[in-house]
N, C-alpha and C positions, 0 to 999 in steps of 0.2 A: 615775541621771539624775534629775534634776529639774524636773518639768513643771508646767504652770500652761492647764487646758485651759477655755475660754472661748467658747460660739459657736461649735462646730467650728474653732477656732483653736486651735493646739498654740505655746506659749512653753518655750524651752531655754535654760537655763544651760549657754553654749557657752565659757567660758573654761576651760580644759583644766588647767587649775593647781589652778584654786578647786576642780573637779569631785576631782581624784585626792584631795587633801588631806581633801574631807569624807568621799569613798567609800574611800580606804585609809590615811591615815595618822591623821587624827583619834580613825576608829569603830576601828582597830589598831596603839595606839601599843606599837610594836617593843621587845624588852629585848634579844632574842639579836641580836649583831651581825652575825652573818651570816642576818637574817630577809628584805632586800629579793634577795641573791641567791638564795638558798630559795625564794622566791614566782617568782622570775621567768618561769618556764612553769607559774605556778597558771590554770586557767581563769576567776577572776576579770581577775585582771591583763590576760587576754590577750583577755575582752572590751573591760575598759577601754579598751585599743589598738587595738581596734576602732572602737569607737567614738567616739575620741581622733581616728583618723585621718576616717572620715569628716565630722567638724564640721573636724579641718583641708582635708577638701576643698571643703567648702563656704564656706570664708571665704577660699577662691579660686579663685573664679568668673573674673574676668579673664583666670586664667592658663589655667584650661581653656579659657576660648573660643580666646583665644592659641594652646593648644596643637590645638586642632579646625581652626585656620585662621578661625574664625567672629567675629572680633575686629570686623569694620563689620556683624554682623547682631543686630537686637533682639530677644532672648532672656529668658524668663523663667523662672526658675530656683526649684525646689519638690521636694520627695519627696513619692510620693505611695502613700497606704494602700489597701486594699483590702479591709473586715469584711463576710462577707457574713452574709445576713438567716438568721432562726431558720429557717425553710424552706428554704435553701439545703445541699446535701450539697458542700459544696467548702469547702476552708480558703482564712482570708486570706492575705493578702501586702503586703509593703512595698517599693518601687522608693528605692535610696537616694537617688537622684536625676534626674530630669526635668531636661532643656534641652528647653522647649518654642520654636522658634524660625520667626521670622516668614516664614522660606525653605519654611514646611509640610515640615518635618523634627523631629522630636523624638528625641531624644537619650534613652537611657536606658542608664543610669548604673549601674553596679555597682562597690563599692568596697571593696578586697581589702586588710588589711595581713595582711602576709607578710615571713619574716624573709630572704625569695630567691624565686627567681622565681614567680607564682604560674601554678598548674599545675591546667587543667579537666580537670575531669573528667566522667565519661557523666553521673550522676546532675544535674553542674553545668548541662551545658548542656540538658538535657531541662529542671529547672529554671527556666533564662532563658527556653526557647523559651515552658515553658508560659506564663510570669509576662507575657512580649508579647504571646500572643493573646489571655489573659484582659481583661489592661490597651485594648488594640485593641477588644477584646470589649464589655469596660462602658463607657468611656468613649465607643467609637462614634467615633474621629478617621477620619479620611481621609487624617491625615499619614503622610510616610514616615516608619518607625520606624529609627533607626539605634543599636545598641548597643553600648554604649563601656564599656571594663573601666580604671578607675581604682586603678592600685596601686602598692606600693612601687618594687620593680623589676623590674618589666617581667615578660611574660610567655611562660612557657616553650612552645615550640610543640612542639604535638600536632595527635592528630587531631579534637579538639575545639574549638581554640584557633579555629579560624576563626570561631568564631559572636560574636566580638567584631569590628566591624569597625575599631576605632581603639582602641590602648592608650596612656595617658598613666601617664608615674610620676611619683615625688616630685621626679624633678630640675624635672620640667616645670611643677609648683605653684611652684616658687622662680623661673622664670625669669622675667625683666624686661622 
């Protein structure tokens, strides 16, 4: 990924073409013909698709408010980091996405690509739970917190699955 940090401001090169080409085809131009199905479940690649999909979910924003029902409320939309200080005994963390919205609800976002349904797990949601009260914690909101799992398709239910209170998939980013 290619960042540009400024001010506590973070700048991304979010076109998902330009990115694969300079991070896999450029720096590994292929000879064996069969090298991009060989790669296909390398854990490069399958960050890339990670990270592929979350910048596709954030360049759409309409469609998740659409999909939330939240289409007439003003929302303001951010991920947000979490580094703590040399004194601190706790590790960071990153929220892929905040809908902070003007209803005093916040929206917190987690974004799964998965080749089928995606499927929580204990470790996952202990997790989420901590990552909300930390975030609660430092930030000090008074908003309701509401946690929404963004992913390919849809999510398998468990006994963990309930700690997302709304899942949206990729049909829901295309709709109109």
């Amino acid at each position: 990924m290619y960042e540009y940090k400024a001010k506590n401001a973070l700048y991304q090169l979010i076109d998902n073409f330009t990115l694969f080409h300079y991070q896999h085809i450029a720096a590994n131009v292929p000879q064996d013909e069969h090298y991009w199905s060989s790669r296909r479940m390398s854990g490069d690649l399958d960050a890339w698709a990670g990270l592929a999909f979350e910048r596709l979910c954030l360049l759409h924003a309409p469609q998740i408010k659409h999909a939330l029902g939240i289409s007439g409320v003003v929302c303001t939309f951010y991920s947000w980091t979490y580094k703590p200080g040399k004194d601190e005994q706790t590790e960071g963390f990153q929220i892929d996405m905040l809908i902070d919205r003007d209803d005093q609800i916040i929206n917190i976002c987690e974004m799964k690509f998965t080749e089928d349904e995606y499927v929580v797990k204990a470790d996952d949601d202990r997790l989420l739970r901590r990552r909300i009260a930390r975030f609660i914690a430092k930030t000090e909101t008074k908003k309701t917190i509401h946690p929404i799992l963004i992913t390919t398709y849809g999510l398998s239910r468990n006994g963990y699955a309930s700690v997302y209170q709304r899942t949206i998939t990729l049909d829901d980013l295309f709709h109109e």
